[in-house]
N, C-alpha and C positions, 0 to 999 in steps of 0.2 A: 571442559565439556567432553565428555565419551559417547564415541560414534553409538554404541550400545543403546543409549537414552535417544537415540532418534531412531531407533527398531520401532515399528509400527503397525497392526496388520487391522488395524481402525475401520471405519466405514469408508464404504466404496466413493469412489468421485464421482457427482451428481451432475450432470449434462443442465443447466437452466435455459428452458425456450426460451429463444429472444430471437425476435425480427434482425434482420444486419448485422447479426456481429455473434458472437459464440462467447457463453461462460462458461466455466466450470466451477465446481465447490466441492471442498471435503473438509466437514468437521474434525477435530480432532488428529488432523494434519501433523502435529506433531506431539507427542502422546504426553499424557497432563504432568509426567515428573520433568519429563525435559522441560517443555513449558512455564511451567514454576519457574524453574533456573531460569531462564533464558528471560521472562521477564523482570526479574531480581538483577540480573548483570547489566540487560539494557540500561534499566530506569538508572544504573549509579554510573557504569562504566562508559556512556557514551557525553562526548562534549555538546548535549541540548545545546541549543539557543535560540532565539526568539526575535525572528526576523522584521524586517519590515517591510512595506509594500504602499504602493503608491496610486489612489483611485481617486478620476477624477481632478487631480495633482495634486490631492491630500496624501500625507501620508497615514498611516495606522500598523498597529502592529498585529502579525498574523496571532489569529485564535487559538494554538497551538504551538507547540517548540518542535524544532526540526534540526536534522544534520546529514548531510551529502556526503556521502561514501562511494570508492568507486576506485577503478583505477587506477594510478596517480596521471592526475591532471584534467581529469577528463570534467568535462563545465557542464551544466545545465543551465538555465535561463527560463524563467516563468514570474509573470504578475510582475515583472522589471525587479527581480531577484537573480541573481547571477552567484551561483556557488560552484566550487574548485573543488575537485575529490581529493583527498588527501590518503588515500589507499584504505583499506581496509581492518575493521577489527576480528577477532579471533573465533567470536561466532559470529557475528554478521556473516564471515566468510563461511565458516560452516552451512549456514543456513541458505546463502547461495548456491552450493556443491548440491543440497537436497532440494533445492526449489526448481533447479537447471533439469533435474532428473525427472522430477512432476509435469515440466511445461515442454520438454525437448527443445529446451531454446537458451544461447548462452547470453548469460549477461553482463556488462560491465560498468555496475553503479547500482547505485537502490537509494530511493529518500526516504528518510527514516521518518515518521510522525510521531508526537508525544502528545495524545490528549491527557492532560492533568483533571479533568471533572467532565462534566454535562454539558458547561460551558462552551468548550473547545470544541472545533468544527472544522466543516471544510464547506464550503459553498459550491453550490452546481459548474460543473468546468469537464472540460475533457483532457486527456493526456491525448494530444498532437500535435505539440510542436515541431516542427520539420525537423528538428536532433534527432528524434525518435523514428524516425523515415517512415515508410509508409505500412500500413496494417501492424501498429507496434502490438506484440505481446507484453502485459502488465501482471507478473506476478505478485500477489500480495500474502503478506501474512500477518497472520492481529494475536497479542499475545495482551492480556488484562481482562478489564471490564467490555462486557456484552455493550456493542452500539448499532443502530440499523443503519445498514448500508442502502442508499437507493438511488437508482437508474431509471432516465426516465431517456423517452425517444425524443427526438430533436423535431423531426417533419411529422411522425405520424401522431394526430392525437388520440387516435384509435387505438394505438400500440400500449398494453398496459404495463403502466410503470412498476420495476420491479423492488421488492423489498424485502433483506435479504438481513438476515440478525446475524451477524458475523462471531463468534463465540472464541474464547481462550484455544490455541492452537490452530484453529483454521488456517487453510491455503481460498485462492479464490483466484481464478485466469480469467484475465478477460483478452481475448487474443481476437484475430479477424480485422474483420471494418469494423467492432465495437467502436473503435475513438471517434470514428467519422460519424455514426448515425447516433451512438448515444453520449449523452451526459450522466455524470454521477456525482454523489456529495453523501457527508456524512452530516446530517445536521446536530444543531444543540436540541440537548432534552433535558426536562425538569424533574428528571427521575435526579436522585441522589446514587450517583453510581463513582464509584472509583476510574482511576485513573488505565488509559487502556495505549497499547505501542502498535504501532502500523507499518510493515517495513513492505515498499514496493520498488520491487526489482524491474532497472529496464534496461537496454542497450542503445545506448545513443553511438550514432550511427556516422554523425556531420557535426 
């Protein structure tokens, strides 16, 4: 990958009102030749797999294939899922270096998503596990198929929930008290859309 193909002088990054918590968004975050690439490399080059998780004390398998990168050694823990970073890939890290630059904040780990279809999801949840200490910054970036991302407030029912179409290239920060006051998820849709990659960057902290 050459730093070149991450030159970008794209649309500006969009401030979205939100009650407690601060996002940001910019389209085409990283410009559509690198993007190509980077989703071609992902989809073969990373070790997917296909977790499990435990509700209720059933167990099920996540809607989605995932891989924890990071540091070496550095753990995360959610939904009774416990993964070890085993260091970093060649963009992955790349795209760390450019993602650290967008957020001013340094990171050390990102869990990767692979939605394979329409199918594949994520259910309403926040990123706050005490790892992530307190007012964590969540960079994300989505390289595939178009899916809606939505936030919605926790206490306020007032507060309109937000809906956000995340597109090939995108960046998207959710930094602040976002984790405390809102929820977010990507749900399933019955469109026929191809397969889409999710990579969000955090610093686990404890």
């Amino acid at each position: 990958m050459h730093d070149d193909l991450f030159l970008n002088e794209g649309p500006k990054v969009t401030p979205i009102q939100l009650k407690d918590g601060e996002l940001l968004h910019q389209s085409h975050f990283i410009p559509p030749a690198a993007a190509d690439e980077l989703f071609k490399r992902l989809t073969h080059e990373i070790d997917w797999q296909q977790e499990e998780m435990k509700i209720y004390g059933k167990t099920h398998l996540l809607p989605r294939l995932t891989c924890w990168m990071g540091d070496k050694d550095v753990l995360y823990s959610y939904s009774g899922i416990r993964m070890v970073a085993a260091g970093w890939s060649e963009p992955v890290l790349q795209l760390k270096t450019k993602i650290e630059g967008f957020s001013q904040t340094t990171f050390n780990s990102c869990l990767l998503n692979y939605y394979r279809n329409g199918q594949d999801s994520m259910g309403w949840h926040q990123d706050n596990e005490v790892s992530l200490g307190k007012n964590p910054t969540i960079a994300s970036l989505t390289f595939g198929a178009t899916r809606s991302f939505q936030l919605r407030h926790l206490t306020d029912a007032s507060a309109k929930k937000i809906r956000l179409n995340l597109t090939h290239g995108a960046a998207l920060l959710m930094r602040g008290t976002t984790q405390h006051f809102w929820q977010h998820q990507l749900p399933k849709t019955t469109k026929d859309i191809g397969p889409r990659i999710n990579l969000t960057f955090r610093k686990i902290v404890r």
